[in-house]
BALO-185982 format. One record per atom (N, C-alpha, C, CB): y, x, z. Coordinates in steps of 0.001 Angstrom, whole numbers, plus 524288, in hexadecimal, padded with zeros to 5 digits. Glycine has a CB too. Layout:
YXZ ...
//
This chain:
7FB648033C80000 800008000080000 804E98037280000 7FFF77FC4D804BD 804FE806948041C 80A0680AEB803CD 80A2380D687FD32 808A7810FE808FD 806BC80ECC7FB09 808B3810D67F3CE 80A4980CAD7F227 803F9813037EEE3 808F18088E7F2FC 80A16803B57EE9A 810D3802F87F096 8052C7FC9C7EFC9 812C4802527F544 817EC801EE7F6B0 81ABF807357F475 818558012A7FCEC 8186A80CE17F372 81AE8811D07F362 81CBB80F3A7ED35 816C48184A7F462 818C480E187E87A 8170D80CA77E3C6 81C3C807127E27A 80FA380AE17E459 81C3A805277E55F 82138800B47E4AF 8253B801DD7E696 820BE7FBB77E6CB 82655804337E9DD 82BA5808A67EA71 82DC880D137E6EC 82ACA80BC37EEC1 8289080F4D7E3FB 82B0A813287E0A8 82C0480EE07DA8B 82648819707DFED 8298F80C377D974 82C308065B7D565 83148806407D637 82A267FFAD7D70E 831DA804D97D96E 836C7802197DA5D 83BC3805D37DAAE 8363A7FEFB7DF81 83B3380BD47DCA5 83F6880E5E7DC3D 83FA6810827D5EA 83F668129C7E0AE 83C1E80FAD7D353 83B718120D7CD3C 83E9580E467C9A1 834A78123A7CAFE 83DF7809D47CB80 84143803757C930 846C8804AF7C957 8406E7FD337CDA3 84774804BD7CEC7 84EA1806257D015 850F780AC97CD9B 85006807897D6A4 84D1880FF47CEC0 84F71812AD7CA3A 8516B8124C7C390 84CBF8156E7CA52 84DCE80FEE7C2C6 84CE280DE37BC2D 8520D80DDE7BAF1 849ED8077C7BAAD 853BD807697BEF1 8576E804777BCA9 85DC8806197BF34 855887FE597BDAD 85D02809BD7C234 8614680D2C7C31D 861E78109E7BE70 8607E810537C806 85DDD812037BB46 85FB5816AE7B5FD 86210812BC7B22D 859B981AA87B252 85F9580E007B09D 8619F80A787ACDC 865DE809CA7AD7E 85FC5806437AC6A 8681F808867B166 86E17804DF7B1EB 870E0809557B1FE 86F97800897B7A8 870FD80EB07B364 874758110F7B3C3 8758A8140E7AD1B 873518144A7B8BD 871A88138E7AB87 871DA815427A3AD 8739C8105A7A1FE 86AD8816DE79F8A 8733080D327A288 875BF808707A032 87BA6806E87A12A 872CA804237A1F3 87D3E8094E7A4D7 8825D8085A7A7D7 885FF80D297A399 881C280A147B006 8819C8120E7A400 88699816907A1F6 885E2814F979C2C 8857081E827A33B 88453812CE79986 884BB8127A793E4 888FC80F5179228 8801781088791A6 88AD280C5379660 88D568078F79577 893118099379574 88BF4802FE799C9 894AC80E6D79858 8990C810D97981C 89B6381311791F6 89820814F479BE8 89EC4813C37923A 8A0398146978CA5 8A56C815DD78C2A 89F6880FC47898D 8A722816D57878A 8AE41818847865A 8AEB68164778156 8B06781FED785E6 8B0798125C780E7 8B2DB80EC177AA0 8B61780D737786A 8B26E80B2B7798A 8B7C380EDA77414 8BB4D80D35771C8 8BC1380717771DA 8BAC880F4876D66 8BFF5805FD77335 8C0F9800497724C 8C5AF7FD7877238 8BEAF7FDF077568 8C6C87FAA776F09 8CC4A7F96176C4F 8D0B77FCB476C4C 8CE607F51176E57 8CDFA800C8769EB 8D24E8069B76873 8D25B80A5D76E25 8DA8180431766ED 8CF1B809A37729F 8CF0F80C3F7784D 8CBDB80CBA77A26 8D11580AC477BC5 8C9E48119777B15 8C5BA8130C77E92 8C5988111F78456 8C5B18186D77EA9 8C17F80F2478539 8C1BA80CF7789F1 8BBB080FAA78B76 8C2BB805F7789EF 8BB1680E62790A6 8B77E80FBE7925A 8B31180CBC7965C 8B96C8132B793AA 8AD9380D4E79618 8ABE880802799D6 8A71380A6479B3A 8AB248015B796CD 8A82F80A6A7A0A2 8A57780C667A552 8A478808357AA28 8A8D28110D7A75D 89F518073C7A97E 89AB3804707AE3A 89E287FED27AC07 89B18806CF7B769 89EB67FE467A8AF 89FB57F9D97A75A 8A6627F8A47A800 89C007F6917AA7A 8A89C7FB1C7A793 8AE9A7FA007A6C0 8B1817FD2F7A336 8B16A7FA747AB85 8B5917FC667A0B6 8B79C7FD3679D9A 8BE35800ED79DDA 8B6F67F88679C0A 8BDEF804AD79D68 8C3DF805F479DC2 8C561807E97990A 8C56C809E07A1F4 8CC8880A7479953 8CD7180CF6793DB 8CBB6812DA7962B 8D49180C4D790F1 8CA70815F279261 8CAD981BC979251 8CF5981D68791D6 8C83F81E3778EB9 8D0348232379658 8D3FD82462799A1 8D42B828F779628 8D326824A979FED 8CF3B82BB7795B5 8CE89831AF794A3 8C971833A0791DD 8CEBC8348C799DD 8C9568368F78F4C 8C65C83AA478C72 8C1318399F78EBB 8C86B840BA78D30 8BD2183A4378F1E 8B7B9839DC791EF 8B45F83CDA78E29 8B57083392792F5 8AFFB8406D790A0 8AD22843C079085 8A88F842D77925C 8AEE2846FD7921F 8A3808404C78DC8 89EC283F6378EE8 89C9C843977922B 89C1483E8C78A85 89726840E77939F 89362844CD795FB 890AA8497C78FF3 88D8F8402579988 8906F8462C78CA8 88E1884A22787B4 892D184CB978470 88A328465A782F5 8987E84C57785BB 89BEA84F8F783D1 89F2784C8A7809C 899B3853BB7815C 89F2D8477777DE3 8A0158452B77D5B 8A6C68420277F74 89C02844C277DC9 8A9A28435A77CC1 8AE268435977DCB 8B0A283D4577BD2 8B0508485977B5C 8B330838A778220 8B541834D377E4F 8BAB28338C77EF1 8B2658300D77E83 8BF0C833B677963 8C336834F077C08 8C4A482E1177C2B 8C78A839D4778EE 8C94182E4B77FA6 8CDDB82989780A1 8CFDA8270177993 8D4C482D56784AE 8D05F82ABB77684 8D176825DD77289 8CBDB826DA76E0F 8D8F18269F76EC9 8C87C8257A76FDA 8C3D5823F876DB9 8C122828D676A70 8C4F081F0F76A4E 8C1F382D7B76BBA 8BF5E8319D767E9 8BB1D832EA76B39 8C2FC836F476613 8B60C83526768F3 8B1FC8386276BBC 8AFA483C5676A57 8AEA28364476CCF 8B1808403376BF6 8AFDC8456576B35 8A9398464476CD9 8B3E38490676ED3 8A4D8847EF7699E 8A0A9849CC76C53 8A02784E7276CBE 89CCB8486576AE0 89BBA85013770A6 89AEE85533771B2 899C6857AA76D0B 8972A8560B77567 897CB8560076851 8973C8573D7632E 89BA585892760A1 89515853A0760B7 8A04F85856760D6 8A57E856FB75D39 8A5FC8525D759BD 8A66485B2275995 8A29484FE875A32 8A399848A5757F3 8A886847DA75A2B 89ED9842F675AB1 8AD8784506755D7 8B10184299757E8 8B0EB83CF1756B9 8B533844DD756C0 8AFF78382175B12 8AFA38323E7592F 8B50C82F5275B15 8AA0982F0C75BFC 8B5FD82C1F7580B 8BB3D8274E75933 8B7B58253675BD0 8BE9D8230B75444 8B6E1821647610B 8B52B81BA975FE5 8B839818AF75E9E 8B31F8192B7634F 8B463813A675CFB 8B75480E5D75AA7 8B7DF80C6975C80 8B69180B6B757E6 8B9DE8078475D13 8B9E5800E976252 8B3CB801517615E 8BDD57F82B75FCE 8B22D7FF71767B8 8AD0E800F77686A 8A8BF8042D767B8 8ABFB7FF1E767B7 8AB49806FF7672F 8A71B80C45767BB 8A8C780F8476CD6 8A796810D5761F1 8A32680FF976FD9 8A4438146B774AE 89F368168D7762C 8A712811E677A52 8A30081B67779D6 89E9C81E7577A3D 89C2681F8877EC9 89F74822727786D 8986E81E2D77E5B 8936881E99783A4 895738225C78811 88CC2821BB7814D 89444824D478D01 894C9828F778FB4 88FEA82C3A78DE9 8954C827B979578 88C9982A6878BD0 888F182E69788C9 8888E8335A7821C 8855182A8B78836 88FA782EBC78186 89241832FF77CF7 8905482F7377849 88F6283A7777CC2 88F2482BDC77938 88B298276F77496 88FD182344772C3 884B5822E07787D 890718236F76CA8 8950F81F1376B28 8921181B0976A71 898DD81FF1765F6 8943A8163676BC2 891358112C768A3 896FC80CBC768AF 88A4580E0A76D2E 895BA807977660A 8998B8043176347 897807FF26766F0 898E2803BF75BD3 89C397FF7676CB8 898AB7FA7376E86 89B5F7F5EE76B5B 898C67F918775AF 899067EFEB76C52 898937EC2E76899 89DF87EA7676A68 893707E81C768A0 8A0917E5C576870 8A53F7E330769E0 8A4D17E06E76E8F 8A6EC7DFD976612 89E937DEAE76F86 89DED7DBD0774DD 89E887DF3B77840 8990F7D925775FE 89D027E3027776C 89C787E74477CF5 8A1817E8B477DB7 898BB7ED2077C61 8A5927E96677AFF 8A8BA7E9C577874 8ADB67E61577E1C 8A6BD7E76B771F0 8ABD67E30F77A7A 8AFF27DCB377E45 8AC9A7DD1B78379 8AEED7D3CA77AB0 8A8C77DD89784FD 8A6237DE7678C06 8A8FD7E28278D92 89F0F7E06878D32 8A8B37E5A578C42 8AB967EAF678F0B 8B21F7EA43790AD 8AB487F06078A43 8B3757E77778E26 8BB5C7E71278E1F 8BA767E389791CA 8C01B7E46E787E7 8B8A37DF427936F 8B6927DB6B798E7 8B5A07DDBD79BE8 8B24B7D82479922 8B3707E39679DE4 8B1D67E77D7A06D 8B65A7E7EE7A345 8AFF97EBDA79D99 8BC187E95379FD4 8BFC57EBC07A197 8C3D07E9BA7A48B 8C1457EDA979E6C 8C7007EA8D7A803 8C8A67E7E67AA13 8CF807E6627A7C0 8C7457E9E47AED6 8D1937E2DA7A730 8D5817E1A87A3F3 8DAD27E2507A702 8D4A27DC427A1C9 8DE057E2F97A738 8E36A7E3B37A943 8E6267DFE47A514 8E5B47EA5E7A952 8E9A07DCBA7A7EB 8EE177D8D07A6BB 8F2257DA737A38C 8F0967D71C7AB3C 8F49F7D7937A0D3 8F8CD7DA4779D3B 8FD887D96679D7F 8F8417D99779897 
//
């Protein structure tokens, strides 16, 4: 009886680990730097600001304030409205929905 309790204790801490690795890779992908309606903005754990300054990937990857990206390669890219780039140095074109979710993210000031 004592292995069978050791045997369902070691289950169960292997579970919690799992889903502690998932959520935390799923969380950093979601961060990003995008061009959007002519301004880099930026969106981290789920909120949205403008970009302040210059930023310097982990792979060398350089993204500036008015939308250029230098790679550690010497690639020079514009982005477009909607296009941004991963913290993994990865460009992609999010959709218009994702697009309009993210600006709801942000918080609005009065005019």
């Amino acid at each position: 009886m004592f292995a069978a309790v050791l045997f369902a204790a070691g289950l169960h801490a292997q579970d919690t680990t799992k889903s502690k690795m998932t959520s935390g890779k799923s969380s950093h992908m979601k961060d990003c730097y995008m061009m959007k309606s002519g301004k880099m903005v930026m969106e981290k754990n789920g909120m949205t600001s403008d970009m302040t300054q210059n930023v310097t990937l982990s792979n060398g990857t350089i993204v500036m304030k008015d939308g250029t990206v230098k790679t550690k390669a010497g690639k020079t890219i514009t982005l477009k409205d909607g296009q941004c780039v991963y913290t993994n140095g990865k460009i992609s074109t999010m959709s218009s929905s994702a697009m309009k979710s993210s600006s709801s993210s942000k918080s609005k000031t009065p005019q």
